[in-house]
C-alpha positions in Angstrom: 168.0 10.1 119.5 167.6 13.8 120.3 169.1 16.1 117.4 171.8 18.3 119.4 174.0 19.6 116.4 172.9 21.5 113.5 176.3 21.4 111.3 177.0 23.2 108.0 180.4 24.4 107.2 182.2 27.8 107.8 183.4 30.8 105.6 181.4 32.3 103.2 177.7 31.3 103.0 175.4 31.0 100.4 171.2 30.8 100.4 171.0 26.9 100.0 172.3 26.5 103.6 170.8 29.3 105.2 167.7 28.6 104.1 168.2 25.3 105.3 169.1 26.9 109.0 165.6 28.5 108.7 164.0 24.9 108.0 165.8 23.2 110.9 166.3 25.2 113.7 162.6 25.3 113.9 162.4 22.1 113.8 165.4 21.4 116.0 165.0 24.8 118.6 167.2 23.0 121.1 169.7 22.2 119.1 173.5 24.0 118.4 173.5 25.6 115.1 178.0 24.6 114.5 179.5 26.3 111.5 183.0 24.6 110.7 185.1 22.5 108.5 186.2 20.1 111.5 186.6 17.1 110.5 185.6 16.0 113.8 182.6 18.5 113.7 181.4 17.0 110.4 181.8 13.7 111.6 178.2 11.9 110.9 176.5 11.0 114.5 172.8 10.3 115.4 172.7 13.2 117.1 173.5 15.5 114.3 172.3 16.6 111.1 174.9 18.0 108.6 174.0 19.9 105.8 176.3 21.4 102.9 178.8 20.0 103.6 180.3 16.0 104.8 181.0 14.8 101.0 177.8 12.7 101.0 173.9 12.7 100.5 172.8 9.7 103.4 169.1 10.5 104.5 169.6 7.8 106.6 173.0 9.1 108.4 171.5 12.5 108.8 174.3 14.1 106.0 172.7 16.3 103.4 175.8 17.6 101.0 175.5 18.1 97.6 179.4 19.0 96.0 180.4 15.1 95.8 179.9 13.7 92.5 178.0 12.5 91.2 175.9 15.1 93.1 171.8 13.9 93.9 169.8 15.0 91.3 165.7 14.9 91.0 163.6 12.6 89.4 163.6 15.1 86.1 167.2 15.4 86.7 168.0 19.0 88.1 170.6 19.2 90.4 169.4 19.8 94.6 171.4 21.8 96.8 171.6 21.1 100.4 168.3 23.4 100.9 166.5 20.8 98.3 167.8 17.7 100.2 166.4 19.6 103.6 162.7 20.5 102.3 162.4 17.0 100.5 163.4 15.0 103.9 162.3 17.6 106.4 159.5 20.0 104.7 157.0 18.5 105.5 157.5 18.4 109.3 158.3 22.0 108.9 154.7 22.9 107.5 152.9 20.8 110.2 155.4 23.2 112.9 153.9 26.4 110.8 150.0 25.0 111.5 150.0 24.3 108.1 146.2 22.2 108.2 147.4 18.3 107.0 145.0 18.3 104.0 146.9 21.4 102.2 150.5 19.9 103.0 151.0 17.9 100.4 150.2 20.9 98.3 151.8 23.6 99.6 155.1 21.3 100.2 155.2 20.5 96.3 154.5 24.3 95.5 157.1 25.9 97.6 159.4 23.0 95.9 158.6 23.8 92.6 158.7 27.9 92.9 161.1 29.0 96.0 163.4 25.4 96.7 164.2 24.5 93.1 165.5 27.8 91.9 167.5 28.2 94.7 168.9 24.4 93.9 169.7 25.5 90.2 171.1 29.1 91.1 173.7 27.1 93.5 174.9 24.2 91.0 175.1 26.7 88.6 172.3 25.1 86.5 170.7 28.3 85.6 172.2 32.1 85.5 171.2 34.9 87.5 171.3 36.7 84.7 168.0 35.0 83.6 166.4 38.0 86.1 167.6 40.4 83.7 167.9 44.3 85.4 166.4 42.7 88.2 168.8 40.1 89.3 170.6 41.8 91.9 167.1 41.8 93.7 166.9 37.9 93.8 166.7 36.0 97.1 169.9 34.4 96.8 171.6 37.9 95.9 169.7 40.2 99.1 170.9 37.5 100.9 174.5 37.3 99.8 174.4 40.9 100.4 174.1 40.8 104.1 178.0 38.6 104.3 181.0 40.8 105.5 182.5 43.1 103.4 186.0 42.0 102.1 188.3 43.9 104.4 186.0 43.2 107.9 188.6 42.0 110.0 186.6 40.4 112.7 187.5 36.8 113.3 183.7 35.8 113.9 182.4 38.2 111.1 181.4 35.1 108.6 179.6 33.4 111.6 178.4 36.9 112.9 176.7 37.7 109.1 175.1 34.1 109.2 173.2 34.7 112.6 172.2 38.2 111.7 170.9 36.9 107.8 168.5 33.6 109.6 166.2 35.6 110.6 166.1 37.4 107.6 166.4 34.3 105.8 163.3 33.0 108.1 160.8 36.0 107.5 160.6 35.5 104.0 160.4 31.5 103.8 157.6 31.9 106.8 155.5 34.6 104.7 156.0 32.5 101.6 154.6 29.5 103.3 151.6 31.7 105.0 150.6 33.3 101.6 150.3 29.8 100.2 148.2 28.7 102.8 146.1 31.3 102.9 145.6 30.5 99.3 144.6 27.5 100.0 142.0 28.5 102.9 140.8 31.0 100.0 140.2 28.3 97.8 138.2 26.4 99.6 135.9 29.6 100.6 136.1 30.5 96.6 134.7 27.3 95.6 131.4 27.9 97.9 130.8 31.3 96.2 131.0 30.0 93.4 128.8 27.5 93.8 126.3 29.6 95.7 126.3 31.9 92.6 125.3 29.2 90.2 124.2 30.6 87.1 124.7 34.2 88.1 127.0 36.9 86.5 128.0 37.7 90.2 130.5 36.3 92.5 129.8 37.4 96.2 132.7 36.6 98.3 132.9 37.2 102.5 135.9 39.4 102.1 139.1 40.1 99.9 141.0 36.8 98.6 142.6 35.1 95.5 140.2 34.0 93.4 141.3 33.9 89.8 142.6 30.2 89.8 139.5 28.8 91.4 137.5 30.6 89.3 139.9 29.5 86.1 139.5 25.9 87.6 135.7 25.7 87.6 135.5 27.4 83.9 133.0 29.7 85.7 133.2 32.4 82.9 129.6 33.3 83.1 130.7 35.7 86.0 131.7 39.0 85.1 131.9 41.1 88.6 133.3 40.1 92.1 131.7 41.9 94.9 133.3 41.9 98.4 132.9 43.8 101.3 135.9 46.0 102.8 135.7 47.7 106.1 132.4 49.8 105.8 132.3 49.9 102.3 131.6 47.5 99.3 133.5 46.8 96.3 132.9 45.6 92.8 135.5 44.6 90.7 136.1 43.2 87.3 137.6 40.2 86.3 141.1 40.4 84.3 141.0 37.9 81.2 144.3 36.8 82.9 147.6 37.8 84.9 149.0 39.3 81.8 146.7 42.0 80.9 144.8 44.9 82.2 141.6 43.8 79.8 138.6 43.0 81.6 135.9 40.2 81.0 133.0 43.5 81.6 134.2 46.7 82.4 131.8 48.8 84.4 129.6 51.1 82.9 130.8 54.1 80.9 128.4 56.5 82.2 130.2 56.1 85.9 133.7 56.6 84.8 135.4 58.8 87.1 132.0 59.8 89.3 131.8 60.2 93.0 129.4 60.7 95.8 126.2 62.5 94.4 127.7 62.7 90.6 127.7 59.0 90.7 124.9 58.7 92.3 122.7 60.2 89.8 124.4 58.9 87.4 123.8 55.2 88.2 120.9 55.5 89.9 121.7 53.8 93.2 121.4 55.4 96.4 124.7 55.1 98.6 127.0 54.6 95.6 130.3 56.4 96.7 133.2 56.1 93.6 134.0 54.3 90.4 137.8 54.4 89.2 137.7 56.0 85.5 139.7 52.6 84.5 136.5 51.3 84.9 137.5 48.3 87.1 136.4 49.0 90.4 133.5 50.7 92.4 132.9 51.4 96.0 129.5 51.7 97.5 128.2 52.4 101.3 126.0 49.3 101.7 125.9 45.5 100.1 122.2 46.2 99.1 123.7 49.3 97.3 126.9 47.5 95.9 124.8 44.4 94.6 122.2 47.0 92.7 124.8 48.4 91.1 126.6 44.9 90.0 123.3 44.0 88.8 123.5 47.4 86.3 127.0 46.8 85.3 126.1 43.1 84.3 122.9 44.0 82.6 124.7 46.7 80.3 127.6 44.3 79.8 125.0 42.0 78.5 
């Protein structure tokens, strides 16, 4: 039967079921978004799905509510929220709706689970403490969100429901942009795997444009290469290669001698025609030509060496 009713409860609302809204009302366009605490309206029926709320978790009778105890709980035994229940019986239908190619679903659905979904789970079961954020807790999803509901003395009958509608689409951007950065990582990986392939045993990594790369490169214990060269708008870039996320240290820096140098300075100094800049960090330099860029990887390796 044709979903007509999208049904979570009134009031105050928290990120589990708006983030749930975002899941399935793409999913369901047609369909009435209902906020209440009807009985009648929360009333399981084929043509509805109710989430956070209905006093039951019954994949089969569409009700996705996770206060009843004992609540559902994961295989490793966290507690889900109703936006848990929603991504693990509905995510995967929501990726293929995002043109999310069916060989990185799997994937990206167990990625997003494991480092949007699930924190969001233990935030609303009180399983973990926003306080685990530190100074920066008041910037977390759930509390940006929970900053767009009505101030306490908004006297507007609607102003709960009102805040909800204006927060979705808020709510939607930043799922949607989570789920497009992890696919573009995985069309990155794919074209990362080539390069580094193509480079064999070369100090080099030549890559067709800006992309993650660290992972792959971490993946195929490629740590022969010391220098990623890619091109960016008329220019060409070489970079080095961070020993990991945590640190600023390089596996090469870039020569000494170009620290700091543009244009002609640089040019002299390295000895290649058309090289344009080279940060004094040493991490990065720019050049006017891939002939010209690939030269002067070729120096920074050999004095690395």
């Amino acid at each position: 039967m044709t979903i007509t009713h999208l049904v979570t409860h009134s009031g105050g609302f928290h990120a589990d079921e708006l983030l749930s809204s975002v899941v399935l009302t793409r999913l369901f366009p047609q369909a009435e978004l209902l906020r209440s605490r009807d009985k009648q309206v929360i009333a399981p029926a084929p043509n509805k799905i109710i989430y956070d709320v209905g006093g039951a978790y019954d994949a089969e009778a569409q009700i996705f509510d996770h206060h009843q105890r004992p609540g559902p709980l994961r295989e490793e035994g966290e507690p889900y929220s109703s936006f848990g229940l929603i991504w693990a019986h509905y995510g995967r239908d929501y990726l293929t709706a995002l043109d999310v190619p069916a060989e990185d679903q799997e994937v990206i659905h167990a990625k997003f689970d494991a480092k949007f979904v699930l924190p969001i789970d233990l935030l609303d079961n009180g399983a973990m403490e926003p306080s685990v954020a530190g100074p920066l807790s008041i910037l977390t999803l759930p509390s940006l969100l929970g900053s767009l509901k009505p101030v306490f003395d908004d006297a507007s009958p609607t102003a709960d429901d009102d805040a909800f509608m204006n927060a979705l689409p808020i709510a939607r951007s930043f799922i949607e942009a989570q789920i497009r950065n992890f696919a573009a990582k995985a069309r990155a990986a794919g074209l990362v795997r080539e390069a580094i392939a193509a480079a064999g045993a070369s100090a080099i990594l030549e890559l067709p444009m800006g992309m993650p790369y660290r992972s792959e490169l971490d993946k195929a214990e490629a740590d022969h290469i010391l220098f990623v060269v890619t091109p960016r708008g008329d220019d060409w870039t070489l970079g080095g290669i961070k020993l990991s996320n945590d640190t600023f240290e390089q596996r090469a820096d870039l020569p000494e001698a170009w620290a700091g140098l543009t244009d002609a300075d640089l040019e002299a100094a390295s000895g290649v025609k058309g090289a344009k800049f080279c940060h004094t960090a040493r991490f990065i330099a720019v050049a006017n030509s891939r002939e010209a860029i690939l030269e002067m990887a070729n120096l920074a390796v050999q004095e690395a060496q």
